[in-house]
C-alpha positions, 0 to 999 in steps of 0.5 A: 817422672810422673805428671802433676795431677794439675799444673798452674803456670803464669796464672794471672787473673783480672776483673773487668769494673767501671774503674778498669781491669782489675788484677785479682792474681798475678803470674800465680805457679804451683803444682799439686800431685797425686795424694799430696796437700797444698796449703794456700794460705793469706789474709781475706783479700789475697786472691786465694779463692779467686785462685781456687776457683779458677780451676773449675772456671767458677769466677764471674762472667767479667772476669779475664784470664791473660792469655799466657795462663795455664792450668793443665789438669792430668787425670789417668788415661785421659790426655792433658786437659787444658782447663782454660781452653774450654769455652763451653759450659757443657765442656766443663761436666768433666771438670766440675764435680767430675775430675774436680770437686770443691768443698765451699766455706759455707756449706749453708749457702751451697745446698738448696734450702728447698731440696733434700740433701740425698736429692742434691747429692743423687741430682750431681751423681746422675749428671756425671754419670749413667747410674741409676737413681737407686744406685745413685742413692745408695752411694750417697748413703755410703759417702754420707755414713763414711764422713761419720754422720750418723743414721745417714739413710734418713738423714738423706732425706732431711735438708741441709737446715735439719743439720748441724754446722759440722754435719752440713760440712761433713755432708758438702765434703760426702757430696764432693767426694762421691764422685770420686775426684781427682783433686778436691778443692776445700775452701776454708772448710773449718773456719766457721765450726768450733774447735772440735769439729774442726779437729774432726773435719781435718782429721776426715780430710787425712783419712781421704787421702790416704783412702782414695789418693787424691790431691786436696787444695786446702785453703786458710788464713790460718797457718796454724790449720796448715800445720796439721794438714798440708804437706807444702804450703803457698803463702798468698799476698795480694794476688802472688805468692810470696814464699812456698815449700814443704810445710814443716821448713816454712813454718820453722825457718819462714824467710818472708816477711809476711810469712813471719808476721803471719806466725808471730799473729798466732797464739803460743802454747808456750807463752800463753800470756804473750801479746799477739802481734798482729801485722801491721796495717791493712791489706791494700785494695787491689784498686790501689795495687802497689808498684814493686814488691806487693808488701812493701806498703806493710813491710818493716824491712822494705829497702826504700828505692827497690821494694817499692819500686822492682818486683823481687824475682825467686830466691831459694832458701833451701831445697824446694823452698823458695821465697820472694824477698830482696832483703834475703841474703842469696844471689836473685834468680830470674822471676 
């Protein structure tokens, strides 16, 4: 059996504040393959990009990860690397931007204002690399032309406020990709451009993974983006994940609640006079964790006495779909 290209296992993540430790992501499992797409999808407060980061080791200096947490990145005729054994920043070159790259929500805040896109881009060739600064430009040139910017030798030269909202991510996702990563992390990438631009971008993201093979993290609060990109999906809930499986299964029999409130909140085509129904109240702070089932505070079918008080272990729904949930109507496996 071929191995994951990174394995998450008992990822738990905590934030030393002047309250305490803080817990950000608790017991958090996945795997991703070659040329696979995993949706992990939730509200804003659900520890998704905490997740995400940690890949790359890219949360703060008070952050701590318990010590029974493993992200083991498989990256070919390399041995297993065990991403959060590396102390060293200068430990991490191979990690971040090499094995690994990440598009960020907001590509305006991710290049310098004051240099070039072409010499940002060049800059992070040259550190991964031994190459030239002249064959570092050209690739660059490539990757901005393959995104679909247009006259990308002189927009190489221009900076990233002469762009465009959905050139400025076309040209986080080219920097991220020419270095040719195993896995790209893409945080959010569509949710501050219209909606054609993000039909573009994800219709971009496709044609990568069948052109050069790599995993993609695809993060959203959207489950509707998820349809169209994801082949699994890993729905987040205050720091756990509470249902996952092939993207299609848990989209057409979700068996979380959250998961089901998250898809009653979405537009139907069908009905487009139908109220939207929000899920009730608000995502609670992580300083106000709540004991037993983290959604039992916004459940409508919490059990008073359990929900509140045990954690739910993992329930299978059906093949390689699995959920948390006590009132499903299957026998509990060990958590």
């Amino acid at each position: 059996m071929t191995a994951p290209l990174i394995d998450v296992s008992d990822l738990t993540i905590r934030f030393r504040t002047d309250e305490g430790l803080i817990t950000a992501v608790d017991r958090v499992n996945f795997q991703i393959a070659p040329g696979e797409v995993l949706g992990l999808v939730g509200e804003s407060g659900s520890g998704k990009s905490v997740t995400a980061k940690a890949l790359m080791r890219l949360n703060g200096g008070n952050t701590v990860y318990d010590e029974t947490s493993r992200i083991t990145l498989n990256v070919p005729d390399r041995p297993p690397l065990e991403v959060l054994a590396l102390k060293r920043e200068r430990d991490m070159i191979p990690v971040r931007g090499g094995a690994i790259s990440m598009i960020f929500q907001e590509p305006m805040a991710s290049f310098a204002p004051a240099i070039t896109v072409g010499d940002q881009m060049v800059e992070q060739l040259q550190l991964h690399s031994d190459m030239s600064k002249k064959r570092a430009k050209e690739i660059s040139i490539e990757m901005l032309d393959r995104v679909g910017i247009s006259d990308p030798a002189k927009r190489f030269s221009q900076y990233a406020f002469e762009f465009s909202g959905g050139m400025r991510q076309r040209a986080m996702i080219a920097m991220a990709l020419s270095t040719n990563p195993r896995l790209l992390i893409a945080d959010e990438p569509t949710t501050a451009l219209d909606v054609t631009i993000q039909a573009q971008v994800i219709d971009l993201m496709k044609d990568l993974v069948k052109d050069f093979g790599m995993g993609i993290l695809f993060i959203t609060h959207d489950l509707g983006v998820i349809a169209q990109t994801a082949d699994r999906v890993a729905v987040m809930y205050l720091g756990r994940i509470v249902e996952t499986g092939p993207v299609r299964r848990v989209i057409r029999n979700p068996a979380h609640p959250y998961t089901q409130g998250l898809l009653h909140a979405l537009p139907r085509l069908d009905d487009l006079e139908a109220p939207l129904t929000p899920v009730p109240g608000d995502i609670p702070s992580p300083l106000e964790r709540p004991a037993g089932c983290v959604f039992h505070t916004r459940c409508p079918i919490a059990i008073e006495g359990v929900c509140d008080r045990d954690i739910p272990g993992v329930t299978t729904v059906e093949e390689a779909h699995t959920a948390r949930c006590f009132a499903l109507d299957k026998p509990q496996e060990a958590a």
